[in-house]
C-alpha positions as CSV (number, residue, x, y, z in Angstrom):
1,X,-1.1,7.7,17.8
2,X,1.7,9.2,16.7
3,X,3.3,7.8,12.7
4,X,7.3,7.5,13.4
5,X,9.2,8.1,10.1
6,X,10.5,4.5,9.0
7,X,14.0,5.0,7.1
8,X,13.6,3.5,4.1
9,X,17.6,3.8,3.1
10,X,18.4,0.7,5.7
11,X,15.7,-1.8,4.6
12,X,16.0,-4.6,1.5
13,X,13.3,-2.9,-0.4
14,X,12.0,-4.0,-3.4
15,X,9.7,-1.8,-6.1
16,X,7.0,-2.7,-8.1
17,X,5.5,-0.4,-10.9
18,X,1.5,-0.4,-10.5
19,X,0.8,1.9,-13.5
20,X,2.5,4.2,-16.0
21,X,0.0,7.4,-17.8
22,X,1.1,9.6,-20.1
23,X,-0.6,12.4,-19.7
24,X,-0.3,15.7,-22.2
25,X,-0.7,19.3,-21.1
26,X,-1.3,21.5,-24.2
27,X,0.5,24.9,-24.4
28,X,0.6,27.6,-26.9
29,X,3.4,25.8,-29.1
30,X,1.4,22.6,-29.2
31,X,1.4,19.3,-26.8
32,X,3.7,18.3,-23.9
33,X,4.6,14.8,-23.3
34,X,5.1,13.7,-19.9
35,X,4.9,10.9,-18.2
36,X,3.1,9.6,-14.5
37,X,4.1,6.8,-12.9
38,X,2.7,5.0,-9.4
39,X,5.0,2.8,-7.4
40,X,4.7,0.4,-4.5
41,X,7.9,-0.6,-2.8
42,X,8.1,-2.8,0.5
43,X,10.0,-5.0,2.0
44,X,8.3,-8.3,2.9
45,X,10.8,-9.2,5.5
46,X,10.0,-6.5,7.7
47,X,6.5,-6.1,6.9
48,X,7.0,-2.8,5.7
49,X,5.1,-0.7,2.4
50,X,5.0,2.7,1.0
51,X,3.4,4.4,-2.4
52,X,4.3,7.0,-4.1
53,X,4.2,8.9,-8.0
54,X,6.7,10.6,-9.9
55,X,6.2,12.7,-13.1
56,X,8.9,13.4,-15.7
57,X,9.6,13.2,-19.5
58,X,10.4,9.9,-19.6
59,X,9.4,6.7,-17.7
60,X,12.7,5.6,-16.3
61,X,12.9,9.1,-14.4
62,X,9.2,9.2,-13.5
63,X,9.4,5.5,-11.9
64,X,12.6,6.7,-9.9
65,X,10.8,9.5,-9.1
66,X,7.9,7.3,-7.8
67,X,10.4,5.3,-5.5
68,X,12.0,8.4,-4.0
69,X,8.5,9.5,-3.0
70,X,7.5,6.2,-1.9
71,X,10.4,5.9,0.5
72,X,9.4,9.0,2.0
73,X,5.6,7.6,3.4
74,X,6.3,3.9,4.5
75,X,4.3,2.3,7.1
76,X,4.5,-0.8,9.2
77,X,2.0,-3.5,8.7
78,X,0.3,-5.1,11.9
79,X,0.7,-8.7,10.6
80,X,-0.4,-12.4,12.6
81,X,2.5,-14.7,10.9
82,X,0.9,-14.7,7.2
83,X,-1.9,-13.0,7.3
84,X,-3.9,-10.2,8.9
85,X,-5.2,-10.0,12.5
86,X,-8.9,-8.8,11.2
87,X,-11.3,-7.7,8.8
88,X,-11.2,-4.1,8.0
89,X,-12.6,-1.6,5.4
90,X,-10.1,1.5,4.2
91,X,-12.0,4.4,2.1
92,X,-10.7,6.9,0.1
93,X,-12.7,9.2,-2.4
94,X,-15.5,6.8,-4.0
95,X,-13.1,3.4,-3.4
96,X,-13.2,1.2,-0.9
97,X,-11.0,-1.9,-0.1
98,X,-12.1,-4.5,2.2
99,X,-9.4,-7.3,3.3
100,X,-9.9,-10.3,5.1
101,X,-7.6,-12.9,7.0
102,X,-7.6,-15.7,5.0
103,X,-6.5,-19.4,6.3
104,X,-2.4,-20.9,5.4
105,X,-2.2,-21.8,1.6
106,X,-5.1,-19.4,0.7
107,X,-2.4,-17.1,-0.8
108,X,-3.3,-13.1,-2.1
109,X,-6.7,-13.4,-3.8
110,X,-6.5,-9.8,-5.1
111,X,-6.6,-7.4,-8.2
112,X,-3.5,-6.4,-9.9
113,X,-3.4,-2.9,-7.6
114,X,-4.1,-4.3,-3.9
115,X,-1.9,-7.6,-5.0
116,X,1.0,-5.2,-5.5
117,X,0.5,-3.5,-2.2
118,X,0.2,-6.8,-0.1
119,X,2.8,-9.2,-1.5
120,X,5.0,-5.9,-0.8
121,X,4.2,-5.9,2.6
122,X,4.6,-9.4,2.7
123,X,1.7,-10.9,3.6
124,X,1.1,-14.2,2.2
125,X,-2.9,-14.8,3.1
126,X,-5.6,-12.6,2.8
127,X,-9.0,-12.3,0.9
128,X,-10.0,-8.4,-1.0
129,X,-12.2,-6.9,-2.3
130,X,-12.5,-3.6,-4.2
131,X,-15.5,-1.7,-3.8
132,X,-16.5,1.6,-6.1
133,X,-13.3,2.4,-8.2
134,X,-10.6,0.7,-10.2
135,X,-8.8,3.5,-10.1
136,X,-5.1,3.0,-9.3
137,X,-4.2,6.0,-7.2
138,X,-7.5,5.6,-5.0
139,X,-7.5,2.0,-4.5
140,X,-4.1,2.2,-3.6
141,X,-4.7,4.9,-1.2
142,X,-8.0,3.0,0.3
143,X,-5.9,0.0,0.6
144,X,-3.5,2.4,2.5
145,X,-6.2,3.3,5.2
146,X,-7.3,-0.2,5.7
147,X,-3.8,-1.2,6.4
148,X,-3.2,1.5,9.2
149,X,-6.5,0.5,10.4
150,X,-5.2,-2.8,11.8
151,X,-4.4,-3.4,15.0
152,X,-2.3,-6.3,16.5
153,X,-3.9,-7.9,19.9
154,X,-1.3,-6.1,22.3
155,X,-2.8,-2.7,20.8
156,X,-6.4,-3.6,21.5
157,X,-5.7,-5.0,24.6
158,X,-3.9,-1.9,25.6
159,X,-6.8,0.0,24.8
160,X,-9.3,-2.0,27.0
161,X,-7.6,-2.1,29.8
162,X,-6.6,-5.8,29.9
163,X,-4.2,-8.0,29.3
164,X,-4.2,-10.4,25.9
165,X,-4.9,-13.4,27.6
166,X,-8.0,-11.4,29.0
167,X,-9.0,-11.1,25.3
């Protein structure tokens, strides 16, 4: 399946800072500051979510940074009206995600790192889990692969061979 390039210039997107690290490199002359930020932005609307980081000297730049690069990988959530059509597991290094479609008033029952990614995306109802790390970066990124793991009932039904009221 081919990933089209969403344009993230035309879309009411809004950004959420998921973590700021200041990190040090140390040089001949002594210790440089710097600073790492990670970003979600999405636009709940649409149904649309991207990560990305951005180092610089200072946090204001490195979290503008992180937005640039966040516009650049958005992706399209397959969503039922307010929550997701399925279960599904994404994996990245030692982290793991699981979400689940939870039931109308459940609301995001989520950590601080996968509730940033879904109420982006804007979906309202869903049960997670994360299994292995608490790192930021791979949660996110697990929580990335679970997302493009979904799969709307016109997709499967295309790849069985039937139509969705067959399903």
């Amino acid at each position: 399946m081919q990933k089209k390039r969403l344009d993230g210039n035309r879309m009411n997107l809004k950004d959420e800072v998921v973590s700021i690290n200041r990190v040090t490199k140390v040089v001949k002359g002594g210790k440089n500051m710097s600073f790492a930020a990670l970003v979600i932005v999405g636009d709940p609307a649409e149904g649309v979510v991207g990560y990305g980081s951005g180092k610089a000297k200072e946090v204001p730049q490195a979290i503008r940074k992180g937005i640039e690069a966040a516009k650049k990988n958005l992706i399209k959530v397959n969503m039922t009206t307010t929550t997701i059509p399925h279960q599904v597991l994404g994996h990245y290094g030692a982290g793991q995600v699981l979400l689940k479609p939870a039931p109308e008033g459940t609301g995001v029952i989520a950590g601080k790192t996968v509730r940033a990614v879904m109420t982006a995306a804007g979906v309202q109802n869903v049960l997670t889990k994360n299994i292995g790390t608490a790192n930021p970066h791979n949660v996110i990124k697990a929580c990335f692969d679970a997302l493009t793991q979904l799969r709307s009932k016109e997709d499967v039904a295309i790849l069985r061979g039937k139509t969705v009221e067959e399903l």
